[in-house]
GUGUGU-323609 format. One line per 5 residues: their letters; for each residue x, y, z of N, C-alpha, C. Coordinates in pm, whole numbers, plus 50000, padded with zeros to 5 digits. Layout:
N
A> X/Y/Z/X/Y/Z/X/Y/Z  ...
//
This chain:
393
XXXXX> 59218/62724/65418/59169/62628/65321/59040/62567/65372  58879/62584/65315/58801/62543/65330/58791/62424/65219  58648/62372/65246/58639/62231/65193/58640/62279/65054  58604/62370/64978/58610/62449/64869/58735/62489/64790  58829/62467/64905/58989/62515/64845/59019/62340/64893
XXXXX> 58999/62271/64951/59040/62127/64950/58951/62065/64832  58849/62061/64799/58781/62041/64665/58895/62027/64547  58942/62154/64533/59033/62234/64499/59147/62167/64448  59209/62094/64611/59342/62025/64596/59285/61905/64528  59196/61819/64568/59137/61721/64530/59148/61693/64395
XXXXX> 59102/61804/64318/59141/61795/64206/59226/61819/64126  59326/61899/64158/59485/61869/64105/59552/61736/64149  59539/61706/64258/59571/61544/64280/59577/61483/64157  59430/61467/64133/59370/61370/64021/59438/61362/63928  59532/61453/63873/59626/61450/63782/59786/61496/63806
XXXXX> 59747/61396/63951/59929/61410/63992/60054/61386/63909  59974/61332/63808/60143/61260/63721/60195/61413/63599  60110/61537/63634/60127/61635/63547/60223/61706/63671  60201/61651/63799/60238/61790/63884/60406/61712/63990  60416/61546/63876/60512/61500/64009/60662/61543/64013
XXXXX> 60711/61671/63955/60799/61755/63958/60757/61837/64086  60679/61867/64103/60638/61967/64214/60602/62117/64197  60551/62207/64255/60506/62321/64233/60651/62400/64323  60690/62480/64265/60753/62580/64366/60718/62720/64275  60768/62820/64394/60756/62921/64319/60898/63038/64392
XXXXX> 60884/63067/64219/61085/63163/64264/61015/63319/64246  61052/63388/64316/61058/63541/64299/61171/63605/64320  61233/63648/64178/61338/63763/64214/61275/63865/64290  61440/63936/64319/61395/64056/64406/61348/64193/64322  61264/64239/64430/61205/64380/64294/61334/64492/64249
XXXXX> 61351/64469/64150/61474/64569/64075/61433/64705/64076  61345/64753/63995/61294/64853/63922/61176/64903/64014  61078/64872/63993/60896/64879/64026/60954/64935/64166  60891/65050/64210/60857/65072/64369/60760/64970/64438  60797/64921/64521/60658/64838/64612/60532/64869/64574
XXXXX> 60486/64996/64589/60352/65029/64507/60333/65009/64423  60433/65035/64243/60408/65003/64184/60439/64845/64124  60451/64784/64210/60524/64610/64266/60364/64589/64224  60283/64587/64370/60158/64564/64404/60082/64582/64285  60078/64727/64232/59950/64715/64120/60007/64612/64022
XXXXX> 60126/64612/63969/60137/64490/63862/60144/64322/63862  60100/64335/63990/60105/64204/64079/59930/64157/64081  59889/64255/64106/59738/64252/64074/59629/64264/63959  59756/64328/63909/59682/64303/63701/59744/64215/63674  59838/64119/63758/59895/63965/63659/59771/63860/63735
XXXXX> 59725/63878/63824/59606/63835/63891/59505/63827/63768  59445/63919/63798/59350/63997/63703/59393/63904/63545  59466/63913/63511/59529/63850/63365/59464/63737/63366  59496/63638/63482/59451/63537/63472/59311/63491/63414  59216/63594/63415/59116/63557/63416/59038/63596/63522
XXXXX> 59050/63647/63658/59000/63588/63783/58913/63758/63750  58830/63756/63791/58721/63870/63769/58775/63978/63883  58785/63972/63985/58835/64102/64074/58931/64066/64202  59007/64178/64164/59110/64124/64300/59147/64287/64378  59210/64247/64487/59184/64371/64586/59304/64335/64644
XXXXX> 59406/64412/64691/59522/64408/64773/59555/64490/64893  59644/64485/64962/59675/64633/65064/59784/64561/65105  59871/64637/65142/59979/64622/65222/60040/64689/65305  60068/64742/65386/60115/64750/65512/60313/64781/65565  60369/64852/65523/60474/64911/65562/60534/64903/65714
XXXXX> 60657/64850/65705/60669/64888/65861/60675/65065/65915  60670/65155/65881/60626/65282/65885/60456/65272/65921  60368/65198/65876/60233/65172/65911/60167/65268/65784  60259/65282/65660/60110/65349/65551/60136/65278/65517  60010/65211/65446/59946/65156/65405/59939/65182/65226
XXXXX> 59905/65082/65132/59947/65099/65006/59810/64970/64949  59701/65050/64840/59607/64956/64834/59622/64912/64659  59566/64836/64600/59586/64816/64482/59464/64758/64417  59365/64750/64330/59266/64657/64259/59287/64654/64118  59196/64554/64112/59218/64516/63935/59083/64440/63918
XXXXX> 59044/64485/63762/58940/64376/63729/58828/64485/63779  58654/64366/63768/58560/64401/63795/58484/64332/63936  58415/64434/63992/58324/64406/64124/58205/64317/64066  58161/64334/63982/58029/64275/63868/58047/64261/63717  58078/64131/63692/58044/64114/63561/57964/64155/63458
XXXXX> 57856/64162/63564/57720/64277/63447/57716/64415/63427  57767/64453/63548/57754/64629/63562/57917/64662/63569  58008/64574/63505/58127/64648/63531/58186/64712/63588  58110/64786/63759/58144/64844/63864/58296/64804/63923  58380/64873/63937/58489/64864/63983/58531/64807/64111
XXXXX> 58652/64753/64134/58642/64667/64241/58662/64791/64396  58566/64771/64494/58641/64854/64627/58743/64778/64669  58820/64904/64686/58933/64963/64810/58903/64828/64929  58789/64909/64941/58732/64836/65113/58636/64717/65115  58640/64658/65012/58515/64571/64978/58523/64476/65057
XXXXX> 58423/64418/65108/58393/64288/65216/58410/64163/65163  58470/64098/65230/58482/63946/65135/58492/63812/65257  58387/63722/65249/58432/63577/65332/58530/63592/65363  58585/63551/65530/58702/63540/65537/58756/63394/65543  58615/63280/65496/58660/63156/65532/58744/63073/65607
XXXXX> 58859/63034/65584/58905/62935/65693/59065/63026/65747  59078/63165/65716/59142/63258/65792/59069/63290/65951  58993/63245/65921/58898/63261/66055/58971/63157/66151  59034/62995/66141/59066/62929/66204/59184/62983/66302  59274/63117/66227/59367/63143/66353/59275/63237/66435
XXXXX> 59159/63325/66431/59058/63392/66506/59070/63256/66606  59032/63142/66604/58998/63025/66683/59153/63001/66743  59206/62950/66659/59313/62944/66763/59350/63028/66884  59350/63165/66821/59387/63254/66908/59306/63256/67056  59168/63243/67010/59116/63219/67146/59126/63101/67250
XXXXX> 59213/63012/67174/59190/62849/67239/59288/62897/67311  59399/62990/67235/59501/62971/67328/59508/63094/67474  59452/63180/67428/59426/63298/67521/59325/63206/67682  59270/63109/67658/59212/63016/67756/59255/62925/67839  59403/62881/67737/59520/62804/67809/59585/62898/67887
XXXXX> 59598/63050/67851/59673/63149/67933/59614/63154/68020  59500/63154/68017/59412/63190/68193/59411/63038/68252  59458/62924/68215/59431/62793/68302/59267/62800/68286  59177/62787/68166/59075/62731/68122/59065/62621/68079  59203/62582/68025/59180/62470/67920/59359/62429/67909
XXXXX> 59380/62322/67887/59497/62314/67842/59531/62196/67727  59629/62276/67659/59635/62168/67514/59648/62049/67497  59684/61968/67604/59726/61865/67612/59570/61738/67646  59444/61858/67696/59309/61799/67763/59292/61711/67581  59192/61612/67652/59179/61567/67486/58984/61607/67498
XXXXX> 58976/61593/67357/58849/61610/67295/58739/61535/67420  58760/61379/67458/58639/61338/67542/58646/61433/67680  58729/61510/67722/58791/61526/67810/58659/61690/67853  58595/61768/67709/58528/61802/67682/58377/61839/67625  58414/61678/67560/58317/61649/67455/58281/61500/67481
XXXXX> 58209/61453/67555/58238/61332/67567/58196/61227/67489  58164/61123/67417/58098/61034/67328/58090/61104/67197  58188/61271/67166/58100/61284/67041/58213/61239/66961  58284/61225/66955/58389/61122/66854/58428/61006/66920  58393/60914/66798/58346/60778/66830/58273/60711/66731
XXXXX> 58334/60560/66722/58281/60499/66623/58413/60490/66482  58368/60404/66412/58433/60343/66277/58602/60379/66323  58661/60369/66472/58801/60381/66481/58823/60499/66492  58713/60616/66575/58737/60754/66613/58744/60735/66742  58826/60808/66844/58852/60768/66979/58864/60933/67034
XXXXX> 58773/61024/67091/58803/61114/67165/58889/61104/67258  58868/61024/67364/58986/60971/67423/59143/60980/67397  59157/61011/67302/59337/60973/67217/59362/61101/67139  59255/61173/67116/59283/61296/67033/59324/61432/67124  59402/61512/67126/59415/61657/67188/59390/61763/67122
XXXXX> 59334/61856/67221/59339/62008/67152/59428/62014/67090  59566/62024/67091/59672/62089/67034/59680/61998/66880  59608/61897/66850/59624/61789/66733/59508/61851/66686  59410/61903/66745/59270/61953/66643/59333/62075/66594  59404/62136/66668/59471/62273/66640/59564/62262/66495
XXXXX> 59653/62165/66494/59785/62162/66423/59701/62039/66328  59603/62009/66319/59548/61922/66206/59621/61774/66223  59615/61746/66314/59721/61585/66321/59668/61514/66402  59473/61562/66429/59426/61421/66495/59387/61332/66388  59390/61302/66291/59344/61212/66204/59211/61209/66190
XXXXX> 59123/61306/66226/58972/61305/66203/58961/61362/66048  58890/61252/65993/58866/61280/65837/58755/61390/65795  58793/61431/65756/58676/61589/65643/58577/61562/65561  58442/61581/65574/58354/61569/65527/58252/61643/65575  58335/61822/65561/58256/61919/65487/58175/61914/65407
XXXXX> 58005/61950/65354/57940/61927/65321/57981/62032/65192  57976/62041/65043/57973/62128/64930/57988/62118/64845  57970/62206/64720/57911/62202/64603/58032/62213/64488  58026/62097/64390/58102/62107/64278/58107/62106/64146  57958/62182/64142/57866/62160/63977/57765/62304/64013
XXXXX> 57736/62353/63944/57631/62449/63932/57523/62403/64011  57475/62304/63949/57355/62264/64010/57364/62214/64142  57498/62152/64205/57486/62110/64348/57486/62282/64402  57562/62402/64368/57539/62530/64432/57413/62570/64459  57340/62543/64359/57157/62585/64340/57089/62493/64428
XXXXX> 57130/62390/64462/57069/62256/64488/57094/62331/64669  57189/62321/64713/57281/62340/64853/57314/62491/64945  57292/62558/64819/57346/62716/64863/57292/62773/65025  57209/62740/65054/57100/62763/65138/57114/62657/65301  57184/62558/65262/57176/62461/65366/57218/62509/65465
XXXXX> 57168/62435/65617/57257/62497/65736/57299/62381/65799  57355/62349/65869/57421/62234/65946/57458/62308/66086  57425/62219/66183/57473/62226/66302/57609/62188/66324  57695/62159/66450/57836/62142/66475/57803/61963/66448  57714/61942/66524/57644/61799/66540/57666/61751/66425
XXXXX> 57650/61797/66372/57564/61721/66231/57694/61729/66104  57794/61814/66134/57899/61810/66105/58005/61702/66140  58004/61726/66260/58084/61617/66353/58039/61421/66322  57907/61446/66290/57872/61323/66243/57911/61265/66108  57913/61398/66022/57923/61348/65915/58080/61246/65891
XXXXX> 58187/61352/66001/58287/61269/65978/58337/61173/66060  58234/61113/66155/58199/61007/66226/58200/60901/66144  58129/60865/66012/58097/60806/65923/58216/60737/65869  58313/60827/65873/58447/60776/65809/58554/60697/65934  58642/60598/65872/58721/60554/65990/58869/60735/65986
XXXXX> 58955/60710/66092/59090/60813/66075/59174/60801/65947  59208/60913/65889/59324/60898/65814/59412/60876/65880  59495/60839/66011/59569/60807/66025/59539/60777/66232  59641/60699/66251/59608/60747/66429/59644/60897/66447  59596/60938/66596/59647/61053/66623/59771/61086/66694
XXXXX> 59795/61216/66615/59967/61245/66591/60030/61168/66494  60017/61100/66395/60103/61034/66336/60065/61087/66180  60030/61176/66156/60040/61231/66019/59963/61399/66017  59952/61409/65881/59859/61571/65915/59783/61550/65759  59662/61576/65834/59564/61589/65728/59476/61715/65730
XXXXX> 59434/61827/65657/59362/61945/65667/59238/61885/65724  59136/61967/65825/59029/61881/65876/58950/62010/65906  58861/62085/65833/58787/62151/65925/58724/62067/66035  58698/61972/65992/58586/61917/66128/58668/61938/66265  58789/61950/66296/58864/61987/66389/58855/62078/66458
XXXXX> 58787/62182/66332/58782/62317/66430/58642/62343/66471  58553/62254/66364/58450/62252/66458/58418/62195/66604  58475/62141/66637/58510/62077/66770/58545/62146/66826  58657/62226/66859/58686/62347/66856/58654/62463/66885  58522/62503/66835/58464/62620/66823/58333/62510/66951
XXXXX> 58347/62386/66943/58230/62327/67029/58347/62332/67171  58395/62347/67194/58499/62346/67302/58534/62421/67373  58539/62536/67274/58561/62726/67339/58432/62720/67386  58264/62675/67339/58157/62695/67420/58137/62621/67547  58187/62483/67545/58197/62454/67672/58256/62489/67790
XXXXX> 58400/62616/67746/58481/62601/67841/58410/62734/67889  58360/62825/67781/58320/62954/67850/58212/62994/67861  58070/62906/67775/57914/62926/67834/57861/62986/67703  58008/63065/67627/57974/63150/67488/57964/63085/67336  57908/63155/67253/57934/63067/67145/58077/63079/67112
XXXXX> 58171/63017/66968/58291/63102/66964/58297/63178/66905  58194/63270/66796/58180/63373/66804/58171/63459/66838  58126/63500/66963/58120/63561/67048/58215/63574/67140  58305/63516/67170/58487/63505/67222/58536/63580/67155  58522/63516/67031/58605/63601/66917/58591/63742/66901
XXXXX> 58455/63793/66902/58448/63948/66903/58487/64013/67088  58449/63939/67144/58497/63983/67290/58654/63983/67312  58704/63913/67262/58879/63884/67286/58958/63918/67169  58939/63920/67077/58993/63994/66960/58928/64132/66885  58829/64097/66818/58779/64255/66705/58743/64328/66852
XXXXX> 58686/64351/66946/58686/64426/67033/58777/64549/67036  58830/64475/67132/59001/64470/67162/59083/64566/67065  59048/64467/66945/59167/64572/66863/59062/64670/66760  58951/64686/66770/58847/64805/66690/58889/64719/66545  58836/64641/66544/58834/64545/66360/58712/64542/66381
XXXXX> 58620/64686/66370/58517/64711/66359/58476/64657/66154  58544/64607/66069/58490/64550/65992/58469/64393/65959  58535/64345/66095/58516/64168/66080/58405/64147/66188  58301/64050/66081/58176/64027/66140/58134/63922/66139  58090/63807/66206/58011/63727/66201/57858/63724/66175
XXXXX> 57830/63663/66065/57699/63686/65949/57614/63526/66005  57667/63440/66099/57588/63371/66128/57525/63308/66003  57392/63267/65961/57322/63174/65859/57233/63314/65762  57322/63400/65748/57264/63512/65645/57353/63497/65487  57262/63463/65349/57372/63429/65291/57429/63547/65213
XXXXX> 57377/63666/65231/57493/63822/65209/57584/63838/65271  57633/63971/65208/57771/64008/65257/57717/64186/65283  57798/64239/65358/57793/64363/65426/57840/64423/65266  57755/64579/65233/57867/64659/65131/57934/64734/65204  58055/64767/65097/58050/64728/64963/58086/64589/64942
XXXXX> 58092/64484/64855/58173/64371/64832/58152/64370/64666  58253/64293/64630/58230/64246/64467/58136/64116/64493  58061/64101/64353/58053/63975/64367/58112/63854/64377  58092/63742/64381/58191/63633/64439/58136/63505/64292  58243/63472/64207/58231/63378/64139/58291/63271/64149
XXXXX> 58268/63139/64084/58357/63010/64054/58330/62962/63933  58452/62963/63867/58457/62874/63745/58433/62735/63788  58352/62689/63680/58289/62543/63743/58384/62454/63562  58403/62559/63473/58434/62495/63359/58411/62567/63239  58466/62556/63136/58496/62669/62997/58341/62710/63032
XXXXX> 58282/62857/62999/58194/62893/62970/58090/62897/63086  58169/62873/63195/58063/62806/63309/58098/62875/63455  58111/63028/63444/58126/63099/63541/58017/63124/63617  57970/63094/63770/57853/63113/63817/57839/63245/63922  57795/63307/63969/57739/63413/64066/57732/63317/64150
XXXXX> 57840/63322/64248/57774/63224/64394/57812/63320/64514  57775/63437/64502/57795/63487/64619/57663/63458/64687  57552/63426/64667/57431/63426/64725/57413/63270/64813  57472/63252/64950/57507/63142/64987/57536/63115/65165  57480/63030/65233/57526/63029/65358/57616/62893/65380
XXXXX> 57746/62977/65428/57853/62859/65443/57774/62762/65550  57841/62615/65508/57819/62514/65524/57867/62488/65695  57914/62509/65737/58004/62539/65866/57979/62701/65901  57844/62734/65901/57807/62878/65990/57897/62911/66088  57885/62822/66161/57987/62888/66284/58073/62920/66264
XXXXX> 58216/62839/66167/58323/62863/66176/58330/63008/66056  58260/62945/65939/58291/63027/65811/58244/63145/65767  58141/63175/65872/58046/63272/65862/58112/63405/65877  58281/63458/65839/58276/63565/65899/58322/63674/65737  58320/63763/65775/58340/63856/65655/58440/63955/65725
XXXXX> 58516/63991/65689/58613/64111/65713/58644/64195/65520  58744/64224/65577/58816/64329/65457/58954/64370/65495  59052/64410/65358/59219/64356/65389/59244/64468/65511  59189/64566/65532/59220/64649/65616/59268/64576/65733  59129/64514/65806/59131/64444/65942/59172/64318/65927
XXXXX> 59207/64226/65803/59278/64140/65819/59418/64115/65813  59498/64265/65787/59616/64278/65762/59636/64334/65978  59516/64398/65987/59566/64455/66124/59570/64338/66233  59473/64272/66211/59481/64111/66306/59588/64030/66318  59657/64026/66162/59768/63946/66196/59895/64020/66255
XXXXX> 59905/64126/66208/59986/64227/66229/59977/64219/66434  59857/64261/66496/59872/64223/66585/59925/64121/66666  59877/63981/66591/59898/63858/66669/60052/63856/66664  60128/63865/66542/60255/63851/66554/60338/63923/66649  60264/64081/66631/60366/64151/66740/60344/64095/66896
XXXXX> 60265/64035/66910/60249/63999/67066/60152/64053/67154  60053/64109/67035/59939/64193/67122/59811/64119/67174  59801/64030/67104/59684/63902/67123/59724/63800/67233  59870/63745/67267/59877/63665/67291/59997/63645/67388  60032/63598/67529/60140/63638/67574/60264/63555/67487
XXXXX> 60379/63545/67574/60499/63505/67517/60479/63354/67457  60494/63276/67565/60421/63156/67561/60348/63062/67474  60231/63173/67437/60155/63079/67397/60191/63110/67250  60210/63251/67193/60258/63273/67064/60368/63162/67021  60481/63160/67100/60540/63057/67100/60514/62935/67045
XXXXX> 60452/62874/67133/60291/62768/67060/60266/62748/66958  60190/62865/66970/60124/62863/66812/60205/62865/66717  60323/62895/66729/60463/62903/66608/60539/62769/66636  60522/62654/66655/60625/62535/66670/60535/62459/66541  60575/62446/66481/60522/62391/66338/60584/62218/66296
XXXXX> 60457/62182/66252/60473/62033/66140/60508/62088/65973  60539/61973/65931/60516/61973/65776/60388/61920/65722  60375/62028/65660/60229/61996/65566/60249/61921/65480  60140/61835/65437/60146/61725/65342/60206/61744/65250  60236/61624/65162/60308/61631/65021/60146/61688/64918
XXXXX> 60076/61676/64929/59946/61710/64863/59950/61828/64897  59949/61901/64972/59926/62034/65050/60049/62103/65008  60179/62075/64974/60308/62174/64972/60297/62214/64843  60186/62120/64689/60192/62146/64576/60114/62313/64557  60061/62340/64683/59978/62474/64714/60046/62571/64818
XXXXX> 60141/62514/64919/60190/62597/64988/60348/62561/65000  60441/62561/64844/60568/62534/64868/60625/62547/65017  60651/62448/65023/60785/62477/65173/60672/62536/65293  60550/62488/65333/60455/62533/65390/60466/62452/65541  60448/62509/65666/60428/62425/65757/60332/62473/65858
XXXXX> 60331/62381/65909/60160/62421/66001/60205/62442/66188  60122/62548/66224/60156/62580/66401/60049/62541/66403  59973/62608/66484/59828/62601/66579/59758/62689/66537  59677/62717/66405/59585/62791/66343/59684/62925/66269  59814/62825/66228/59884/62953/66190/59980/62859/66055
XXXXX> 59987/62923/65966/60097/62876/65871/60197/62897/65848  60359/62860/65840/60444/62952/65826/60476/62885/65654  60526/62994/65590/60606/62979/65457/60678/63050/65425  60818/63011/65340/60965/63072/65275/60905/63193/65186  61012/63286/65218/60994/63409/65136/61132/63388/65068
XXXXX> 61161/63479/64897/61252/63416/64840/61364/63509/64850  61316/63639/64932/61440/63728/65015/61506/63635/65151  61456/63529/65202/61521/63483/65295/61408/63507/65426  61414/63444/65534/61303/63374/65633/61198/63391/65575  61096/63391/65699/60957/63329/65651/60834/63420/65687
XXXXX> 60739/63396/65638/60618/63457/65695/60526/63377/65761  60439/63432/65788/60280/63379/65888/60223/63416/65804  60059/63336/65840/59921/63350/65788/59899/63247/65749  59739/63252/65709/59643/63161/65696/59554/63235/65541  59582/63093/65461/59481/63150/65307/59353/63117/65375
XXXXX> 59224/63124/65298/59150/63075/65278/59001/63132/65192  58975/63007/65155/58884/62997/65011/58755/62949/65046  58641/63031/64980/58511/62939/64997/58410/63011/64933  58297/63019/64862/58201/63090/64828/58249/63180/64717  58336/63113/64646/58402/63198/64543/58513/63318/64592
XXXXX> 58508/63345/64722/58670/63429/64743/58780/63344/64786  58897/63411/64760/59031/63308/64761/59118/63449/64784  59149/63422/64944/59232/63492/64985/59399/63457/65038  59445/63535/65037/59574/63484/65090/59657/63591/65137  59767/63590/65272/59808/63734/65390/59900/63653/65395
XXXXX> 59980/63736/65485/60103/63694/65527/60177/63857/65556  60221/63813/65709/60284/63917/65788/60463/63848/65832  60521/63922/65822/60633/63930/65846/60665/63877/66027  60766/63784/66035/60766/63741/66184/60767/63835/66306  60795/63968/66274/60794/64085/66370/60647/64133/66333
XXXXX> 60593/64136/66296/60446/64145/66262/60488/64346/66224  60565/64347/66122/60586/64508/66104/60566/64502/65990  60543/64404/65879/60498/64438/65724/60393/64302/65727  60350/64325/65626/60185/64246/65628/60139/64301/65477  60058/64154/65407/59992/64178/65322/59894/64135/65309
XXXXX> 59751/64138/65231/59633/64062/65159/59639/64065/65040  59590/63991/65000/59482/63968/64829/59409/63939/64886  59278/63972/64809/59143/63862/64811/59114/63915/64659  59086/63793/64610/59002/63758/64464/58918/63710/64500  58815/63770/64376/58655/63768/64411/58602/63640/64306
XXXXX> 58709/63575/64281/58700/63434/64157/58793/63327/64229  58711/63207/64240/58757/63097/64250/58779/63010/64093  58936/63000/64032/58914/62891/63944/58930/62787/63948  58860/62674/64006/58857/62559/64032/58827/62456/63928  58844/62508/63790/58783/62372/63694/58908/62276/63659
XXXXX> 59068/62328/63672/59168/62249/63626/59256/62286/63719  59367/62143/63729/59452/62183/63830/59559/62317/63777  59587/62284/63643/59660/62459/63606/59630/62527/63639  59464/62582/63615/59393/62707/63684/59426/62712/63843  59402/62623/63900/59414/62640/64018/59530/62638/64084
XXXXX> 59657/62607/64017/59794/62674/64103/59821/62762/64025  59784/62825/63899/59822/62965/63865/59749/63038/63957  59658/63101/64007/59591/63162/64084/59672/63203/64220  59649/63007/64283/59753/63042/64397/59906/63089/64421  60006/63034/64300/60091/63097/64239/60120/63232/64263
XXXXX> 60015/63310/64139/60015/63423/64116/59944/63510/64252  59903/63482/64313/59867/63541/64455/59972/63518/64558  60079/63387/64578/60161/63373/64671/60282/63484/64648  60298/63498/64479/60416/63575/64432/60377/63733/64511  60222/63768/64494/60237/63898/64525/60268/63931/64639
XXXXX> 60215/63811/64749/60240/63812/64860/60429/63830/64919  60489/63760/64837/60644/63749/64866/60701/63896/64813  60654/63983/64696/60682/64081/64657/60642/64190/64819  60530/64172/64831/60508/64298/64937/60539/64267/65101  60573/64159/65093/60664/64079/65173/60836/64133/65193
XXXXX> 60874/64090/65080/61010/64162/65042/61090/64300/65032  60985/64394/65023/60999/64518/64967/61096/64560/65041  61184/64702/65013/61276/64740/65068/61198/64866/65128  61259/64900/65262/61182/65051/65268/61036/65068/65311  60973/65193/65304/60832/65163/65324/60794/65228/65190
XXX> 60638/65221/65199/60577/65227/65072/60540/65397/65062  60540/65428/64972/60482/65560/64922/60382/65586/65007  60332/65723/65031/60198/65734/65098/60055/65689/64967
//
């Protein structure tokens, strides 16, 4: 969830008294449909919605693989959506970060418990921000109370106006300087990118590198996710990709793929479901991370009452999410939304089945639009989640 998918929540809030039953979502089990053919009709109920292109894959514990699209790559040229198309991986990138924070605690670099001044010294501070009192493991699990004020766009014209901007970590970190805490630290959970920008300022202190550069050294390396890339302040995408839209409002669909995230460092990365189904797939089985720290990263809070209207029964580890499947236990992964893609994975706790979507449409103009979407993307996720068997070749 980038500031774009918190935008997002922001505005279903606004009309909490439509939503104070609550959001859940039920999935029978698949009767009929083979898993494959699960997936494609899972992705034309996507597609139904409205949402211009969506892209799936999933992942068998056998290891074939099963891909699915729907919709269009371009609204103008009607080009079909790729297989392999590149898409933001936005704030899925935050377990990339975790993973390395914690691979640093394994070597005795860093340990979770060090707090922010402990690294960073004087840069949180002010209006009732205390580095001093905050820990890694609270920037990690979102429960230092440092307030969000991600810089972005919620009108056409702020996209045209902003698309282009760059911001430093600094200048980030300041912005949410400005604000006093949502809460002390540890005593609630609030989504915060600014957390991980700290974060990503933290992995550079401890190792000399940017955290980009960790990240491809200690993970895509490692495991050949020769298609996840860090694009740095370039505002393309590698082809193939669809284009990337947001409904801003009836009649008011914009082209915003042309854009440099606001948070370069963190948001800047692009993959495709291939290598993002294989990343998690890894982390779960235990290939990223020893016993320990996976461990870690799996001891989970409850996510907000604001936050569960998007991730029923959702709870938060250390750059990792867990949520109910409606066959019984749970999955991992991390959604995330920004620049008009809205993705969402989830691997099985043995890390032996694994799925993606990514839609190439953000509908952000009403809160309906915006939990049908997530809805209809969580369902497909629990379908290829669920499946019996492995999938067709």
């Amino acid at each position: 969830m980038t500031s774009t998918l918190r935008r997002r929540l922001v505005m279903a809030l606004g009309v909490a008294t439509l939503l104070a039953v609550g959001v859940t979502v039920t999935v029978d089990q698949p009767a009929g449909p083979s898993p494959v053919e699960r997936l494609r009709q899972d992705t034309e109920a996507i597609h139904a919605l409205g949402i211009s292109g969506v892209q799936a894959r999933m992942i068998a514990p056998d290891g074939r693989q099963s891909v699915a699209t729907s919709g269009t790559a371009d609204l103008d040229t009607g080009r079909p959506v790729p297989s392999d198309g590149y898409f933001r991986m936005a704030s899925t990138s935050k377990t990339l970060v975790a993973t390395v924070v914690l691979q640093l605690e394994a070597k005795s670099r860093l340990s979770l418990n060090d707090t922010v001044d402990h690294w960073l010294p004087g840069v949180v501070q002010g209006k009732g921000n205390d580095g001093s009192r905050i820990t890694i493991r609270q920037l990690l699990q979102h429960t230092s109370g440092i307030h969000d004020d991600l810089p972005g766009y919620t009108t056409p014209e702020e996209y045209y106006q902003q698309r282009h901007d760059v911001y430093g970590p600094e200048q980030l970190v300041t912005r949410a300087m400005a604000h006093a805490p949502d809460f002390p630290p540890g005593k609630g959970w609030a989504y915060s990118n600014t957390g991980y920008v700290l974060l990503d300022m933290i992995i550079q202190k401890a190792t000399g590198q940017p955290a980009h550069q960790e990240i491809e050294d200690r993970i895509l390396l490692p495991l050949g996710l020769d298609q996840t890339r860090w694009t740095g302040t370039s505002p393309t995408l590698p082809r193939p990709h669809a284009q990337a839209y947001q409904l801003f409002g009836p009649a008011s669909v914009v082209n915003v793929t042309d854009q440099v995230p606001m948070d370069h460092e963190n948001l800047s990365w692009v993959t495709t479901t291939r290598d993002e189904n294989r990343f998690l797939r890894a982390l779960l089985a235990g290939r990223l991370l020893p016993t320990r720290q996976l461990v870690e990263m799996k001891q989970t809070v409850p996510v907000s009452a604001e936050v569960q209207q998007l991730w029923p029964g959702g709870r938060y580890g250390l750059g990792l999410v867990e949520r109910p499947l409606a066959c019984g236990e749970t999955y991992w992964g991390h959604e995330g939304g920004d620049g008009g893609f809205i993705t969402l994975n989830g691997v099985t706790d043995d890390g032996r089945r694994s799925a993606v979507v990514s839609m190439s449409e953000a509908r952000g103009d009403t809160p309906e639009h915006i939990l049908d979407q997530e809805n209809a993307a969580s369902v497909l996720i629990d379908h290829a989640l669920c499946a019996g068997g492995s999938s067709a070749p």
